[in-house]
Backbone of each chain as ProteinMPNN parsed JSONL, in Angstrom:
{"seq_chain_A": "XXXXXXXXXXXXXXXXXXXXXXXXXXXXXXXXXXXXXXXXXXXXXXXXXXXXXXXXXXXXXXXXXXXXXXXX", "coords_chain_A": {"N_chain_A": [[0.851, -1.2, 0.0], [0.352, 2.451, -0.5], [2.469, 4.959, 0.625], [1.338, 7.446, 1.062], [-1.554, 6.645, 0.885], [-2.014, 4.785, 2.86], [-1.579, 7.08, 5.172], [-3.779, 8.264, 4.886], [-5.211, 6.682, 5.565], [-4.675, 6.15, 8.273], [-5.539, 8.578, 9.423], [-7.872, 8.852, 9.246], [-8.233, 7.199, 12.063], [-9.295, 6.434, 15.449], [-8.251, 8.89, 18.244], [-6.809, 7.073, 19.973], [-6.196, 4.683, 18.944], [-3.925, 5.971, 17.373], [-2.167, 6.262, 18.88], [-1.331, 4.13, 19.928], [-0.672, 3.302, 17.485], [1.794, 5.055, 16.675], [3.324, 3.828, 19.519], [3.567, 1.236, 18.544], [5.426, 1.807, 16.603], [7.543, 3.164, 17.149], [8.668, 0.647, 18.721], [9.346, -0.581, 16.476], [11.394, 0.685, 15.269], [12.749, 0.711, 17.399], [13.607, -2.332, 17.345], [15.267, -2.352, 15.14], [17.384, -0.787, 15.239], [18.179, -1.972, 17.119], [19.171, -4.433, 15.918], [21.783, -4.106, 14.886], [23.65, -3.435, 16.777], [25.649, -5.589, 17.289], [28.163, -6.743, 15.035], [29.242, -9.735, 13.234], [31.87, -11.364, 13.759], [33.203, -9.063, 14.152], [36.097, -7.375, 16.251], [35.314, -6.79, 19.661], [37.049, -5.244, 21.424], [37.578, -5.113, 25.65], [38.945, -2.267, 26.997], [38.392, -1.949, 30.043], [39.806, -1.448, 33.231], [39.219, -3.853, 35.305], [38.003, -3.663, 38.577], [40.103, -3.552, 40.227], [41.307, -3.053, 42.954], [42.989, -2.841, 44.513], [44.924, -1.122, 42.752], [43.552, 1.236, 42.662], [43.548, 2.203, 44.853], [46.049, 2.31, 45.309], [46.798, 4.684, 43.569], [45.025, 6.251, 44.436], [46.477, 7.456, 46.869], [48.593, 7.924, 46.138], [47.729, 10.355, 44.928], [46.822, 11.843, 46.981], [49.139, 11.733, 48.465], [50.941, 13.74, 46.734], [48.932, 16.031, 46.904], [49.733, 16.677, 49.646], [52.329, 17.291, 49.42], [52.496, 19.513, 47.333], [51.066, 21.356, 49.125], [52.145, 21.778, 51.077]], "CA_chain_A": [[0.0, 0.0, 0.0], [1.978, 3.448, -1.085], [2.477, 5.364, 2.039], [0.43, 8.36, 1.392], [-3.216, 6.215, 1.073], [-2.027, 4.514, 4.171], [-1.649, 7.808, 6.06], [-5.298, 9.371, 4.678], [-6.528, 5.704, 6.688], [-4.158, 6.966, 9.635], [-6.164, 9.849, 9.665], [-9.153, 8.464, 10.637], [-8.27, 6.179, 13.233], [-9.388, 7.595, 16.763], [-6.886, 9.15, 19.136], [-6.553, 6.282, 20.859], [-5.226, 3.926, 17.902], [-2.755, 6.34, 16.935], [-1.034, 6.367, 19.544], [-1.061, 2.639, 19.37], [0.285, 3.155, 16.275], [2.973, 5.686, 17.026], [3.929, 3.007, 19.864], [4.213, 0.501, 17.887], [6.502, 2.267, 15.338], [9.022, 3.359, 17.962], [9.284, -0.231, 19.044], [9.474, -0.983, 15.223], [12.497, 1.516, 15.208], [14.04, 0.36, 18.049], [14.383, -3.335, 17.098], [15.779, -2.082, 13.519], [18.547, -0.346, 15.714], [19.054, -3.385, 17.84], [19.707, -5.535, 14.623], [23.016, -3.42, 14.706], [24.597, -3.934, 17.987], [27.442, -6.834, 16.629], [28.345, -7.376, 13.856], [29.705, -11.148, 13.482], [33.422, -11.636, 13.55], [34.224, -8.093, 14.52], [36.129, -7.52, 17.69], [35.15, -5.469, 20.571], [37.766, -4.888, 22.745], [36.868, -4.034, 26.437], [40.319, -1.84, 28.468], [38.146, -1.455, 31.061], [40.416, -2.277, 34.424], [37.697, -3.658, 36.232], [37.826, -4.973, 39.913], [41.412, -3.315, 40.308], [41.398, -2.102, 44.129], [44.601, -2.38, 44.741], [46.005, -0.313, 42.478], [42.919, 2.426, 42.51], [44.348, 2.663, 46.16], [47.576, 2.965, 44.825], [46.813, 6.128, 42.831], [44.372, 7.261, 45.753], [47.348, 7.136, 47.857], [49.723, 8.769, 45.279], [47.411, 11.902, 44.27], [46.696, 12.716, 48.255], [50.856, 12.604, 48.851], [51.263, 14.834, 45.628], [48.841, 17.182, 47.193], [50.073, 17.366, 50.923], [53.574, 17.936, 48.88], [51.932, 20.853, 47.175], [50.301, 22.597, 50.296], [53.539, 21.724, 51.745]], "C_chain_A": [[0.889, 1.254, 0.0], [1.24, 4.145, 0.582], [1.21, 6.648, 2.121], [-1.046, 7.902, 1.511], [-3.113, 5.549, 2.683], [-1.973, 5.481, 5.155], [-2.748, 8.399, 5.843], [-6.037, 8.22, 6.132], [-5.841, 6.231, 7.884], [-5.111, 8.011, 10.411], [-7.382, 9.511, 10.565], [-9.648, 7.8, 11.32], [-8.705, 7.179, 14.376], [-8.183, 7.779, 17.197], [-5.915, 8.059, 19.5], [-5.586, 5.232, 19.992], [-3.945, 4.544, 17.39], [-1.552, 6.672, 17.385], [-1.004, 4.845, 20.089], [-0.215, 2.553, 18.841], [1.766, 4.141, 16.572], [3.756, 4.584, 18.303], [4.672, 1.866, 19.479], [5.614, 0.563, 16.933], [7.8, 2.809, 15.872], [9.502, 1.988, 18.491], [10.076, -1.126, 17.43], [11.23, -0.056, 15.08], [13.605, 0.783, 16.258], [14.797, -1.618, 17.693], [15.396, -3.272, 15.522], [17.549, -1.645, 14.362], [19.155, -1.446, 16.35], [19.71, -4.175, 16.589], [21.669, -4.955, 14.329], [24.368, -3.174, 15.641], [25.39, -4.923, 17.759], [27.09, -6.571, 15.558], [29.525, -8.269, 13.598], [31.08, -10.7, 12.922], [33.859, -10.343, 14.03], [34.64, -8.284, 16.058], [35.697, -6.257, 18.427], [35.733, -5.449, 21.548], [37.273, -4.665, 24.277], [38.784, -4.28, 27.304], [39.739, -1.639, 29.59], [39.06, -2.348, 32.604], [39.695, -2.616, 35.452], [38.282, -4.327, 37.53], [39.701, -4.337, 40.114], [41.744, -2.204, 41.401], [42.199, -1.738, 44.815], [45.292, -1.498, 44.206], [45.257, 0.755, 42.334], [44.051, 3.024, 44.121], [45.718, 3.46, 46.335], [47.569, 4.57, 44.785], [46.077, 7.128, 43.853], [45.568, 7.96, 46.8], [48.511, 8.035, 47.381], [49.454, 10.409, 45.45], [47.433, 12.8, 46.152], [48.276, 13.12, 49.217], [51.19, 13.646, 47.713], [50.783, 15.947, 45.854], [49.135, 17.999, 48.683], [51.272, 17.894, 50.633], [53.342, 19.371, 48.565], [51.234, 21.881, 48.078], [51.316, 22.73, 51.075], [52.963, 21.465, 53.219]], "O_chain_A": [[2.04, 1.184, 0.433], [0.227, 3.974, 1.26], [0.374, 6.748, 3.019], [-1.81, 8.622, 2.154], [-3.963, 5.767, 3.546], [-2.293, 5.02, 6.25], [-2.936, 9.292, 6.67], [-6.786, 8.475, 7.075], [-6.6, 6.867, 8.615], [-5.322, 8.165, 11.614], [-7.752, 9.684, 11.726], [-10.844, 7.565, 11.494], [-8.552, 8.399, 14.329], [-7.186, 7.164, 16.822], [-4.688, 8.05, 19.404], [-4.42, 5.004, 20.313], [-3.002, 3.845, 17.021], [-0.496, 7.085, 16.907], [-0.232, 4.796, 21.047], [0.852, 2.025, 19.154], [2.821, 3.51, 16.639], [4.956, 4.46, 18.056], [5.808, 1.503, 19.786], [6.476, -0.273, 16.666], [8.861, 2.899, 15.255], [10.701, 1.953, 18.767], [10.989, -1.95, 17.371], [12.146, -0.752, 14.641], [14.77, 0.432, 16.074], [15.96, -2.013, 17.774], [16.078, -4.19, 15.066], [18.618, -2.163, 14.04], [20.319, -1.824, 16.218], [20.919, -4.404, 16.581], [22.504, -5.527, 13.627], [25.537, -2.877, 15.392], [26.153, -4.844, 18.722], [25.989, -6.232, 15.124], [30.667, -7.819, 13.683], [31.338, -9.951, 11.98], [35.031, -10.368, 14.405], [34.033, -8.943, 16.902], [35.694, -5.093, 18.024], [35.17, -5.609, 22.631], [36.343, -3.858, 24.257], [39.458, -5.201, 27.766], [40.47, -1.086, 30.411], [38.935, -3.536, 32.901], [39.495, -1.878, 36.417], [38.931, -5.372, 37.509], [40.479, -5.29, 40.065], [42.184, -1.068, 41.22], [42.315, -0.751, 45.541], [46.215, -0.966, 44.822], [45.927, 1.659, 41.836], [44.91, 3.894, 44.265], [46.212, 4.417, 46.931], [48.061, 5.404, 45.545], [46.334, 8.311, 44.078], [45.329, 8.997, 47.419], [49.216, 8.729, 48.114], [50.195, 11.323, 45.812], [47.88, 13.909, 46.444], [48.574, 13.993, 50.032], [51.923, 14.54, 48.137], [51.373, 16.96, 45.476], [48.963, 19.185, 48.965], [51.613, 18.875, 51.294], [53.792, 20.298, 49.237], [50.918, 23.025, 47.752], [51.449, 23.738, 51.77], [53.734, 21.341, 54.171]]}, "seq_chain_B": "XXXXXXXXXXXXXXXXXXXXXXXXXXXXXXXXXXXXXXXXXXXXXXXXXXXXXXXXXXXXXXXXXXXXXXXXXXXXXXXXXXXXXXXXXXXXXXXXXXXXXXXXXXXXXXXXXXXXXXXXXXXXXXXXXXXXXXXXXXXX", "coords_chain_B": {"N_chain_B": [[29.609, 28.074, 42.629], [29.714, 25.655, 40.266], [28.738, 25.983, 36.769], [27.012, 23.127, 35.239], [28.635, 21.374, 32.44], [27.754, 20.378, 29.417], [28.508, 17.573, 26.905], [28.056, 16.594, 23.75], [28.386, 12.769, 22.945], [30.67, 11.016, 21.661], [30.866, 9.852, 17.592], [32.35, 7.123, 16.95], [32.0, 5.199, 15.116], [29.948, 5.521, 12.29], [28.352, 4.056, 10.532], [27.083, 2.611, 11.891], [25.27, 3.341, 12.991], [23.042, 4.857, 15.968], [24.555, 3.115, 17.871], [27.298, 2.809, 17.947], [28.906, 5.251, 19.616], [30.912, 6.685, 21.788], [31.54, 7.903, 25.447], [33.11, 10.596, 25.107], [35.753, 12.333, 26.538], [36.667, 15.454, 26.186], [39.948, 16.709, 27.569], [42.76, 19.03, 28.891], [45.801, 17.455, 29.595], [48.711, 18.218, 32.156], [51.654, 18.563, 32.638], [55.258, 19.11, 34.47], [55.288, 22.151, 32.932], [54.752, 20.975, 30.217], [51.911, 20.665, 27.811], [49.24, 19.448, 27.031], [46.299, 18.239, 24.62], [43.791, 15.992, 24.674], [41.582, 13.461, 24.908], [39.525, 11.337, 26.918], [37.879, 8.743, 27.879], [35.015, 8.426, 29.03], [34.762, 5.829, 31.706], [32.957, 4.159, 33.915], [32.829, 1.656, 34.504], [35.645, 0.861, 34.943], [38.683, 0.864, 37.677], [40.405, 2.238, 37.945], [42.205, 5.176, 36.23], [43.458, 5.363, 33.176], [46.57, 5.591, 31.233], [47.649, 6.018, 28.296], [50.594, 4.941, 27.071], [52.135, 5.937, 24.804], [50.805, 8.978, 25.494], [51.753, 9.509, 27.433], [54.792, 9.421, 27.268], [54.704, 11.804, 25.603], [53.835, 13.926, 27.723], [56.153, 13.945, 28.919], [57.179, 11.858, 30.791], [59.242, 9.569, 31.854], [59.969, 6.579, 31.958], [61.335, 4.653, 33.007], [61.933, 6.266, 35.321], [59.908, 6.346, 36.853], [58.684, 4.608, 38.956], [56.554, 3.33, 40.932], [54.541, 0.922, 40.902], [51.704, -0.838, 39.319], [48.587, -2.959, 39.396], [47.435, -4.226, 36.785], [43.844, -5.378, 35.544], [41.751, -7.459, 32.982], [42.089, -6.924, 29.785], [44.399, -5.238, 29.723], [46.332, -6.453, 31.57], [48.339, -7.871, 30.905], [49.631, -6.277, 30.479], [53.048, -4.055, 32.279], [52.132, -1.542, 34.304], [52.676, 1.557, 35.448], [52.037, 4.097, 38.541], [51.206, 7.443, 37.977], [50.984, 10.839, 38.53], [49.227, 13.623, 36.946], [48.356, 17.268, 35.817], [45.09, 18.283, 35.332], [42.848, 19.552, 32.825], [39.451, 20.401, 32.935], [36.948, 21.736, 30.272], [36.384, 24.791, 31.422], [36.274, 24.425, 34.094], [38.042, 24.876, 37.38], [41.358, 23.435, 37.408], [42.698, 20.178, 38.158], [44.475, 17.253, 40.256], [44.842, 14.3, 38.664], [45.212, 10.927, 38.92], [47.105, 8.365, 37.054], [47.561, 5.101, 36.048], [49.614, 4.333, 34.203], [50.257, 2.968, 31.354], [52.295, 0.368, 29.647], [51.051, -0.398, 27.376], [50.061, 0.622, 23.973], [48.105, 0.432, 22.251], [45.355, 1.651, 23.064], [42.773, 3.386, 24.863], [42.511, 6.695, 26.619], [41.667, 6.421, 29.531], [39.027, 7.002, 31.522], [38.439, 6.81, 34.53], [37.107, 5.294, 38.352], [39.131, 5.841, 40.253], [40.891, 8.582, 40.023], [39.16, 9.556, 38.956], [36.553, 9.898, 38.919], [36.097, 10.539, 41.615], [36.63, 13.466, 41.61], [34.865, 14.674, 39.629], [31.038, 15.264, 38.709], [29.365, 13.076, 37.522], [27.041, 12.837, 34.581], [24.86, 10.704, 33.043], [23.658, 10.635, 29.616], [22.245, 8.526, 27.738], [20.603, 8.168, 26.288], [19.992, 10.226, 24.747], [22.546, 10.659, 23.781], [24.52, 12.438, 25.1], [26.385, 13.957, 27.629], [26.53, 15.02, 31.299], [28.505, 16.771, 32.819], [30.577, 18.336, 35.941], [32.601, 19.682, 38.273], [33.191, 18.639, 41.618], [31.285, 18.825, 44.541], [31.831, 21.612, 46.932], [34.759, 21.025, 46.189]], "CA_chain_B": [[28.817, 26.601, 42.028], [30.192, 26.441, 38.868], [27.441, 25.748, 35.721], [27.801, 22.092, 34.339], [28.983, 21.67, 30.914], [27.45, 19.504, 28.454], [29.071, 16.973, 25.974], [27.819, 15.583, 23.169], [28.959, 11.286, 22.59], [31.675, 10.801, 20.254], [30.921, 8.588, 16.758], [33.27, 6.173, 17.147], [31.826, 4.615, 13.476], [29.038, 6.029, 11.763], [27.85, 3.214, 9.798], [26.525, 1.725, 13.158], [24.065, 3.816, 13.491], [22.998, 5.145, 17.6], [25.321, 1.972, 18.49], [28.545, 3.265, 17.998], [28.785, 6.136, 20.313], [31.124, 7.058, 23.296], [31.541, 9.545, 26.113], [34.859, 11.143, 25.521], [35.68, 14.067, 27.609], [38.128, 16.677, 25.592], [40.441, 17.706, 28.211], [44.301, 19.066, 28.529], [46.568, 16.865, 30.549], [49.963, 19.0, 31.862], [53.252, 18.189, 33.482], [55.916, 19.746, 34.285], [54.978, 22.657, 31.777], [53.812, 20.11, 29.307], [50.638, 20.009, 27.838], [48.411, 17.536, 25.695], [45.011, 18.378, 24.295], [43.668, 15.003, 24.241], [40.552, 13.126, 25.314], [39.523, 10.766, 27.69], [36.881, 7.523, 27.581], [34.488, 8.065, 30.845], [34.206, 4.476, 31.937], [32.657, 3.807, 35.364], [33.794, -0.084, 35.408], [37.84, 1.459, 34.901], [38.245, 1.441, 38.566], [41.31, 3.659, 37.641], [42.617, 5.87, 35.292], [44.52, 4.962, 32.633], [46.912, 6.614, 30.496], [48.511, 5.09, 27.303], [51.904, 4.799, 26.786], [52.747, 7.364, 23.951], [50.525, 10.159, 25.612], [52.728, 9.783, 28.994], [55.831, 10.047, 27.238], [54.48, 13.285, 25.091], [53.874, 14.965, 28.485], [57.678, 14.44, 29.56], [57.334, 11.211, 31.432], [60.103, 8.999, 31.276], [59.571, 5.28, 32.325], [62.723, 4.176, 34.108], [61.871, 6.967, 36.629], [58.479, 6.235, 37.576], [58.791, 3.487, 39.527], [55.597, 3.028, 41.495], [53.659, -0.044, 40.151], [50.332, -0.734, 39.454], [48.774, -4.204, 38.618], [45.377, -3.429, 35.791], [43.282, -6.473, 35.104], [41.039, -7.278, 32.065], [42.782, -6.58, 28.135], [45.955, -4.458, 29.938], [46.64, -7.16, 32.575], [49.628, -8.192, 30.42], [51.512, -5.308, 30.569], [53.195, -3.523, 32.665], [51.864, -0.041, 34.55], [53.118, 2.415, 37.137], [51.433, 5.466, 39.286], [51.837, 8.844, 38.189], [49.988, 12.229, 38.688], [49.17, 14.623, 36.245], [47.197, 18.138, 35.684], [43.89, 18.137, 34.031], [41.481, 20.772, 33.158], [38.166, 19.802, 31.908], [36.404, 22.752, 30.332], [36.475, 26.015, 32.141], [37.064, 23.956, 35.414], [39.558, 24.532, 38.44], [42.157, 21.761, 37.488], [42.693, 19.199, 39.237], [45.491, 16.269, 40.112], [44.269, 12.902, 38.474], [46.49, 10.071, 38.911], [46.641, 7.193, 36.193], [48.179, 3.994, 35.794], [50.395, 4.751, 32.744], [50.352, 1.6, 30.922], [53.019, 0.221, 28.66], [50.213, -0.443, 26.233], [50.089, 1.708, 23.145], [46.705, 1.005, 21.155], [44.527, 1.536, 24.17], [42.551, 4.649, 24.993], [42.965, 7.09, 27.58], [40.528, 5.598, 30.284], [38.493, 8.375, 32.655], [37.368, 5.461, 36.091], [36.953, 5.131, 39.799], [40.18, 6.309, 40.92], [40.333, 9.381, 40.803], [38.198, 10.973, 37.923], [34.808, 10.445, 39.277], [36.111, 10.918, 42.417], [36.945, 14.808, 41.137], [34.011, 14.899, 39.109], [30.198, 14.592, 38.506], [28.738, 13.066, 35.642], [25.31, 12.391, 34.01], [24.965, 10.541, 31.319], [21.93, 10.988, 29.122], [22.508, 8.076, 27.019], [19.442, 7.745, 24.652], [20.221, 11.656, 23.729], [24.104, 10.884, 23.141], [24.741, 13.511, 25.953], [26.593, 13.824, 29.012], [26.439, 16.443, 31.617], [30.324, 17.085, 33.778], [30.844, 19.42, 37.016], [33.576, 19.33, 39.164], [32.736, 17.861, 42.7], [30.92, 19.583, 45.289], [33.227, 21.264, 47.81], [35.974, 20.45, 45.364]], "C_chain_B": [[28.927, 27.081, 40.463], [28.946, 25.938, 37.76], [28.507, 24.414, 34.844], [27.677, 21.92, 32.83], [28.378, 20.268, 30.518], [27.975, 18.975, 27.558], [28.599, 16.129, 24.829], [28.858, 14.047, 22.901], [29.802, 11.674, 21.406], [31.192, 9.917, 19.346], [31.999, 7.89, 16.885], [32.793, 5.428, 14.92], [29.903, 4.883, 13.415], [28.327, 5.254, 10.775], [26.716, 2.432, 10.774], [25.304, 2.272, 13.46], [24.001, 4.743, 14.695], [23.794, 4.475, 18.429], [26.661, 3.111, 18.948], [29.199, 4.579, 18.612], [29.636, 5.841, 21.523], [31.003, 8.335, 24.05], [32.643, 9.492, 25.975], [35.204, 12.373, 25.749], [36.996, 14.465, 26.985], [38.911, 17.295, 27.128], [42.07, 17.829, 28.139], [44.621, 18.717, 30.089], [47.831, 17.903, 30.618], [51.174, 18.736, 32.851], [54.482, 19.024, 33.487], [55.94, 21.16, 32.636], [54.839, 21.797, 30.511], [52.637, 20.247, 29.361], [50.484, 19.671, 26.682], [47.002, 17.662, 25.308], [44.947, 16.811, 23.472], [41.915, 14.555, 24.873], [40.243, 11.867, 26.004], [37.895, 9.817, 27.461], [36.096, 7.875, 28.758], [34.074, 6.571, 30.985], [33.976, 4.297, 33.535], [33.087, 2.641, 35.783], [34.956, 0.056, 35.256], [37.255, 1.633, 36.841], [39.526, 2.332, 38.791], [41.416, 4.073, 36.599], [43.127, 5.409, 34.592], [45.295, 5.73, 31.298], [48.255, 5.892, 29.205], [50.34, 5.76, 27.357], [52.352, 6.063, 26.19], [52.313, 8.858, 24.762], [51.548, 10.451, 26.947], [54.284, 9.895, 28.478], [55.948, 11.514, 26.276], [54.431, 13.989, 26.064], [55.494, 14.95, 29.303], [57.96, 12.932, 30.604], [58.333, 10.478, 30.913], [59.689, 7.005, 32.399], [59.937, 4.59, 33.528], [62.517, 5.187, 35.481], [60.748, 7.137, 37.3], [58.656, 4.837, 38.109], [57.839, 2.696, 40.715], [54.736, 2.021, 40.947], [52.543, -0.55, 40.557], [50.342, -2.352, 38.893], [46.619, -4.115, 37.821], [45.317, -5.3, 35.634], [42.732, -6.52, 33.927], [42.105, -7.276, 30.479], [44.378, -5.885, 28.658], [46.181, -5.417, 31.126], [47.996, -7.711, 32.087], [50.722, -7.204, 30.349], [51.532, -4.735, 31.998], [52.593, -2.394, 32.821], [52.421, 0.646, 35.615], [52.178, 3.339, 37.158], [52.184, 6.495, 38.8], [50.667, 9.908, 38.093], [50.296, 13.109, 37.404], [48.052, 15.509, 36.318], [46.475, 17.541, 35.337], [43.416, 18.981, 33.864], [40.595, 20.247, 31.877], [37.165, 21.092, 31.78], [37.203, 24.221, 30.659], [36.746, 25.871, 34.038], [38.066, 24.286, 36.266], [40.699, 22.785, 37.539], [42.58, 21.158, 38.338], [43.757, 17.623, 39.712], [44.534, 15.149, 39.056], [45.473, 12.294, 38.402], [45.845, 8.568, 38.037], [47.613, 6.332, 36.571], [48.55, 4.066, 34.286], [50.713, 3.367, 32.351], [51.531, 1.616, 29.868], [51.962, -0.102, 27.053], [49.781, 0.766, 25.498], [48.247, 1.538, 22.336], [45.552, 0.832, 22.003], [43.692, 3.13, 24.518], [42.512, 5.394, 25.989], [41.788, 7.156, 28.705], [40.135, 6.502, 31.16], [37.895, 6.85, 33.98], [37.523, 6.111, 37.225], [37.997, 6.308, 39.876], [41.161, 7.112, 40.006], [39.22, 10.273, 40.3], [37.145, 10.966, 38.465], [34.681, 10.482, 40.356], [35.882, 12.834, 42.758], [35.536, 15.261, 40.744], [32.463, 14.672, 39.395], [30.173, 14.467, 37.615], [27.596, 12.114, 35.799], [25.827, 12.166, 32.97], [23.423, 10.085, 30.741], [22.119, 9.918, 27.27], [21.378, 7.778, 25.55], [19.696, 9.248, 23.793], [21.59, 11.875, 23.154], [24.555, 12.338, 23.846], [25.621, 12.98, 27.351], [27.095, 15.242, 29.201], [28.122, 16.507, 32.822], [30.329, 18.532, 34.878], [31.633, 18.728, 37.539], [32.598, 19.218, 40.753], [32.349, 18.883, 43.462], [31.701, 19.94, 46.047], [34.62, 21.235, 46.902], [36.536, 22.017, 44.81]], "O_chain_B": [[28.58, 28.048, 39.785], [28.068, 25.357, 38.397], [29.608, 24.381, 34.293], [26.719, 22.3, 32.157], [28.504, 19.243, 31.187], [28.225, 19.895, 26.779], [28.749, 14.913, 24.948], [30.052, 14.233, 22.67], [29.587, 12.455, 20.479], [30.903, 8.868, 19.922], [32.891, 8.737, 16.929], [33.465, 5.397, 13.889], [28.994, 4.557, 14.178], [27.579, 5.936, 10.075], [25.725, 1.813, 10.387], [24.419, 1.716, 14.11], [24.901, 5.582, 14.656], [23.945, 4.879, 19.582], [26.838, 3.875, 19.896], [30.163, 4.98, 17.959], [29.299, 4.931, 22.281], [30.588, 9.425, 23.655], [33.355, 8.626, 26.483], [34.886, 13.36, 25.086], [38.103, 13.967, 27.191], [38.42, 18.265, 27.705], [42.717, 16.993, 27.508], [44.207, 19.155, 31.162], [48.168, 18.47, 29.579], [51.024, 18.92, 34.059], [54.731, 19.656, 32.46], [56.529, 20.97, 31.572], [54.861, 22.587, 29.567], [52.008, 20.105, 30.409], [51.182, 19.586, 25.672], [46.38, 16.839, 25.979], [45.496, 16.416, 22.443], [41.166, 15.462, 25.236], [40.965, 11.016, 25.484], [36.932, 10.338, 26.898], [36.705, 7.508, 29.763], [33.081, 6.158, 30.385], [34.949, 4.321, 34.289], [33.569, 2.374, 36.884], [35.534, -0.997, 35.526], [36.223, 2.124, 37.299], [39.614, 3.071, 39.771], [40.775, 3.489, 35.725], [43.72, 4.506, 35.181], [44.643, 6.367, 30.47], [49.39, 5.454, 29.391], [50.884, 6.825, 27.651], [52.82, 7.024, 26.799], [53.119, 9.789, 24.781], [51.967, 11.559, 27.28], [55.058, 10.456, 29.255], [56.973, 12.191, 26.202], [54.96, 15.067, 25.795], [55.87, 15.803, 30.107], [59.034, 12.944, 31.205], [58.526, 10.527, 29.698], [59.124, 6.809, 33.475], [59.353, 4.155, 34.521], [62.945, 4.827, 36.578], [60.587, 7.95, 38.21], [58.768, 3.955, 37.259], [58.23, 1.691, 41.309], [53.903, 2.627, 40.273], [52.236, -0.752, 41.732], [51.25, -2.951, 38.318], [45.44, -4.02, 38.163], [46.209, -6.148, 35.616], [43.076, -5.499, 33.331], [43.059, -8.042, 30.618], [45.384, -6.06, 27.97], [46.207, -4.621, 32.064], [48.796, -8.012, 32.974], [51.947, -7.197, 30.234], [50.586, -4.778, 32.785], [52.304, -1.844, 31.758], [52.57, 0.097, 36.707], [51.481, 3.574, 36.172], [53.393, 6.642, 38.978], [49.567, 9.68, 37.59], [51.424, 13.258, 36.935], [46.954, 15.101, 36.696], [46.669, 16.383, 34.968], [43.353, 19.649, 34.896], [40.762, 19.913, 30.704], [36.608, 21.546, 32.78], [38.298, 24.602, 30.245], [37.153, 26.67, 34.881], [39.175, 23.94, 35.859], [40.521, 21.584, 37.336], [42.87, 21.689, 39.41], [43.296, 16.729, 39.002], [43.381, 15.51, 38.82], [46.529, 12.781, 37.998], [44.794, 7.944, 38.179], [48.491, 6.686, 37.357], [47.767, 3.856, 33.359], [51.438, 2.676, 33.067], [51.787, 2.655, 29.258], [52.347, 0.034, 25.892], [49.27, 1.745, 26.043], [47.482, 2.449, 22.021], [44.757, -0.07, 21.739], [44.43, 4.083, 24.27], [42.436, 4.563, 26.893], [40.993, 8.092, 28.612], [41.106, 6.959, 31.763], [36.875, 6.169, 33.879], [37.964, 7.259, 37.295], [37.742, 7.482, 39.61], [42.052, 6.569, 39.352], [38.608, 11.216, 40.802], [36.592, 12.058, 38.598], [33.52, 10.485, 40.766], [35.273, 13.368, 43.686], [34.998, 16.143, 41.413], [32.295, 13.886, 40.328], [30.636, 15.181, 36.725], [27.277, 11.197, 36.556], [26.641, 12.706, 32.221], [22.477, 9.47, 31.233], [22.12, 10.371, 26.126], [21.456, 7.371, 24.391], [19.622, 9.393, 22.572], [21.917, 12.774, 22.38], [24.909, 13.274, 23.129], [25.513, 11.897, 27.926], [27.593, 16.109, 28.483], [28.073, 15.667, 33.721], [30.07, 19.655, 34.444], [31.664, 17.499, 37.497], [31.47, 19.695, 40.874], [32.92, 19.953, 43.253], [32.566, 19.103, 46.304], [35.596, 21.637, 47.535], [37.528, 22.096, 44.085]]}, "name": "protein", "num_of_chains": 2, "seq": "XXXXXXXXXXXXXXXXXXXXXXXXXXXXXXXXXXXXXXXXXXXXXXXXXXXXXXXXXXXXXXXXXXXXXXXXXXXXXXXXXXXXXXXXXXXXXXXXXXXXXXXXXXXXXXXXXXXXXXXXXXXXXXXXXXXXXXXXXXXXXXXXXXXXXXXXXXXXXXXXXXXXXXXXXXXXXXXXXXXXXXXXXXXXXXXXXXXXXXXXXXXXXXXXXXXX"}
């Protein structure tokens, strides 16, 4: 059906269906976007240093002697 | 109370669509009169900083004389890292120490986590609008 006869019937759905329809069409959107999240064989790296409390400590430990140095 | 600044997401690849999107915070790192207009990943599961290889010896760092060591888990768990401090200024911000774990790893990006950036910082992230909002810490 070409899009413009399908939006005259749009027209005169009640309120209530068209925002049905506008629901529907954002979930219609969003699985189109999901379809795009991988794509097979690529890689996705993750640097995240996760779980690394020892050495946040470290640097916690570093920056607060670097600034009692600086206030002297 | 300073007024927080807004960032739009970086494309990372534009073929992807809304996918491919990070937060990367423009700011200048500085050392010993060194500085580095570069940009930074905000990652909340980093539970430190991290700071690649090349950009730590562009600000003057030298390797052999940092000698504080760090041990990163995850993709950089194989190399080597040490502790070191550097400026930052994000924005129009006060600057502020941040201390990274300067990794020997070169094709890695310069990691914003835990310890100490979002200690320094707030941040919102307004991810369905490809936004995030940045202030420096209350008090701070």
């Amino acid at each position: 059906m070409p899009l413009a006869e399908l939006m005259s019937q749009i027209q005169e759905l009640p309120k209530i269906d068209k925002l049905r329809l506008m629901q529907f069409l954002a979930t219609e959107l969003v699985k189109e976007e999901n379809a795009n999240f991988f794509v097979a064989n690529q890689e996705y790296p993750v640097w995240s240093p996760y779980n690394c409390s020892e050495a946040a400590n470290v640097l916690m430990n570093l920056v607060a002697t670097k600034q009692k140095e600086k206030n002297g | 109370m300073v007024d927080p600044q807004r960032f739009p997401y970086k494309i990372i690849d534009s073929t992807l669509g809304m996918v491919d999107r990070m937060p990367y915070l423009p700011l200048t790192l500085s050392l010993d009169g060194q500085s580095l207009n570069t940009e930074g990943l905000l990652d909340t599961g980093a539970s430190v900083n991290v700071l690649p290889y090349e950009l730590g010896t562009q600000l003057g760092l030298i390797w052999e004389t940092e000698t504080l060591s760090v041990v990163l888990a995850g993709n950089l768990a194989r190399f080597e890292a040490r502790a070191v401090v550097v400026d930052a200024q994000v924005s129009s911000f006060p600057r502020v120490n941040l201390a990274f774990a300067w990794t020997r790893a070169t094709d890695v990006p310069l990691i914003l986590g835990q310890a100490n950036f979002f200690f320094e910082f707030e941040v919102c992230f307004f991810r369905a609008r490809s936004e995030f909002e940045i202030s420096p810490k209350q008090g701070g």
